[in-house]
N, C-alpha and C positions, 0 to 999 in steps of 0.2 A: 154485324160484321160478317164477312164473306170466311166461309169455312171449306176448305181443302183437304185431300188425303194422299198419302203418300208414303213409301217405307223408308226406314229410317234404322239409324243407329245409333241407339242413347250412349251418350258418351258423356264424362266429367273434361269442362272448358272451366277453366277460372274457376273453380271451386262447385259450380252448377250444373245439375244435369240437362242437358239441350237433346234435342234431335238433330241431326245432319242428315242429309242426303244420303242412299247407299252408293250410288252411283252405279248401280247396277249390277252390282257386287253382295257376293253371300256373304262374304267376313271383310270386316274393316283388317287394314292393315295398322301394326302395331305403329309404325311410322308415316300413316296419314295426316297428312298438313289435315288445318281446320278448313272447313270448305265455307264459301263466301258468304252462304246463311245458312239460318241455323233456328229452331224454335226454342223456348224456354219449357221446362217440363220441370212441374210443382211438385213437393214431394209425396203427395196423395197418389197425383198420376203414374208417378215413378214407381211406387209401389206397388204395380201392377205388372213390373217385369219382372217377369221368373228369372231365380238366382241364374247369374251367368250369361242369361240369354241381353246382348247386346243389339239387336235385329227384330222392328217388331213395325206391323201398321200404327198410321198415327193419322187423329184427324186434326187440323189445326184452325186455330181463328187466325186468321190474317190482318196485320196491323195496315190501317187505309193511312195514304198510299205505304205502298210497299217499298222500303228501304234500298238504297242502293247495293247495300250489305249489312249484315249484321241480324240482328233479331229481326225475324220477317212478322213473329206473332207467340201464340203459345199454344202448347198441346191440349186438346179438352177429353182427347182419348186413344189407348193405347191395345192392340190386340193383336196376339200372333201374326204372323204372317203367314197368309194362307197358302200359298204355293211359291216354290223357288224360283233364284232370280231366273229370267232367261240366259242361256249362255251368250257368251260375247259372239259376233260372227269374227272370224279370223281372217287377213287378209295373205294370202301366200305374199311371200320374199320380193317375188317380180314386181308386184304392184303397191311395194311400200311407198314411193314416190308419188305414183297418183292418189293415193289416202291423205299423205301429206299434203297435197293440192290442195281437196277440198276442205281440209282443215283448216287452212289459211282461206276458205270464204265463207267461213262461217260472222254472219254479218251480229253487231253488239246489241239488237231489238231482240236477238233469242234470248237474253239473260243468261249466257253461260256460267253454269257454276263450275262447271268444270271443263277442256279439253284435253284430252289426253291420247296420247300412240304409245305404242313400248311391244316391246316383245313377249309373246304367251307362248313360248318353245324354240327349238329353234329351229324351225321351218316356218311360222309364222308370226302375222305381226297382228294387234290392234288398233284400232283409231275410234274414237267416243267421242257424242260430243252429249254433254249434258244438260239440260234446260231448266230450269225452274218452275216454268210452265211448259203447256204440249204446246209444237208448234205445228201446224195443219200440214199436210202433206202436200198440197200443193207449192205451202213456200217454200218448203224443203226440194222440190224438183226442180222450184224454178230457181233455187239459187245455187244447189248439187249438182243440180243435169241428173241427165239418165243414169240407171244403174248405182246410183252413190249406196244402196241398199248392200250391194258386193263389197265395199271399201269401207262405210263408215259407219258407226249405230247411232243413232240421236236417239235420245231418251227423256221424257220430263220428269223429274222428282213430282211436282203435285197434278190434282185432277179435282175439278168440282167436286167438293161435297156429294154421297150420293148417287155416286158410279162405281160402285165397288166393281171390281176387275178392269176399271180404266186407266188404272193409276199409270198405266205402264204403255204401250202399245200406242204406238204414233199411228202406225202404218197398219 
């Protein structure tokens, strides 16, 4: 079975503790929908998160093929996370519009777990988009265009087994 890594936030779903995506985010919000998948995390594994701490690296076994949603696999390991998320880029007020654009091209082969815009102040705005997997940087410009780096973040939740510091970093 094919093993991934990725940071996460252990959370209780239906009575189990799972992994989610952070989505690139240091704290889960209290009122986070459950995102579209999610690993299973046994209570041995689970046991290795220091009290409180809800944000932690995880490696996963991945279930072949990969679900359209729902449990993608299970956690077979869990360990701090070694550096903070990166901050969001910020798009100023003027160009909330064209963020929006490209949000509506983001094509359904990226496995979006998540898209999201909203306001981070109010001078500015953000736009995410989240993947499941990384998506190569070429397909991201050919289907962004130039500059989408100003406007938009694409991020993958997981990265090959074995890349520690890839988890993250499309570009």
């Amino acid at each position: 079975m094919e093993r991934v890594c990725g940071e996460v936030f252990a959370i209780m779903r239906d009575g189990r503790l799972v992994a989610e995506p952070t989505g690139g985010v240091g704290r889960r919000a209290d009122d986070a929908p459950p995102q579209t998948w999610f690993a299973a995390i046994d209570d041995e594994t689970g046991d290795l998160l220091s009290s409180g701490c809800d944000r932690a690296s995880a490696e996963i076994e991945l279930l072949s093929p990969i679900p359209e949603s729902g449990m993608l696999g299970r956690v077979v390991r869990l360990w701090p996370v070694s550096r903070p998320s990166r901050p969001s880029a910020t798009v100023p007020p003027n160009r909330r519009d064209d963020a929006m654009d490209l949000l509506e091209l983001v094509p359904e082969r990226w496995q979006p777990y998540e898209v999201r815009a909203g306001e981070v102040g109010t001078n500015a705005w953000e736009a995410f988009v989240g993947t499941l997997f990384p998506v190569p940087v070429s397909d991201i410009d050919a289907v962004l265009g130039p500059d989408w780096e100003r406007l938009v973040r694409v991020e993958p939740w997981l990265a090959p087994s074995g890349a520690p510091g890839d988890e993250r970093g499309v570009r």
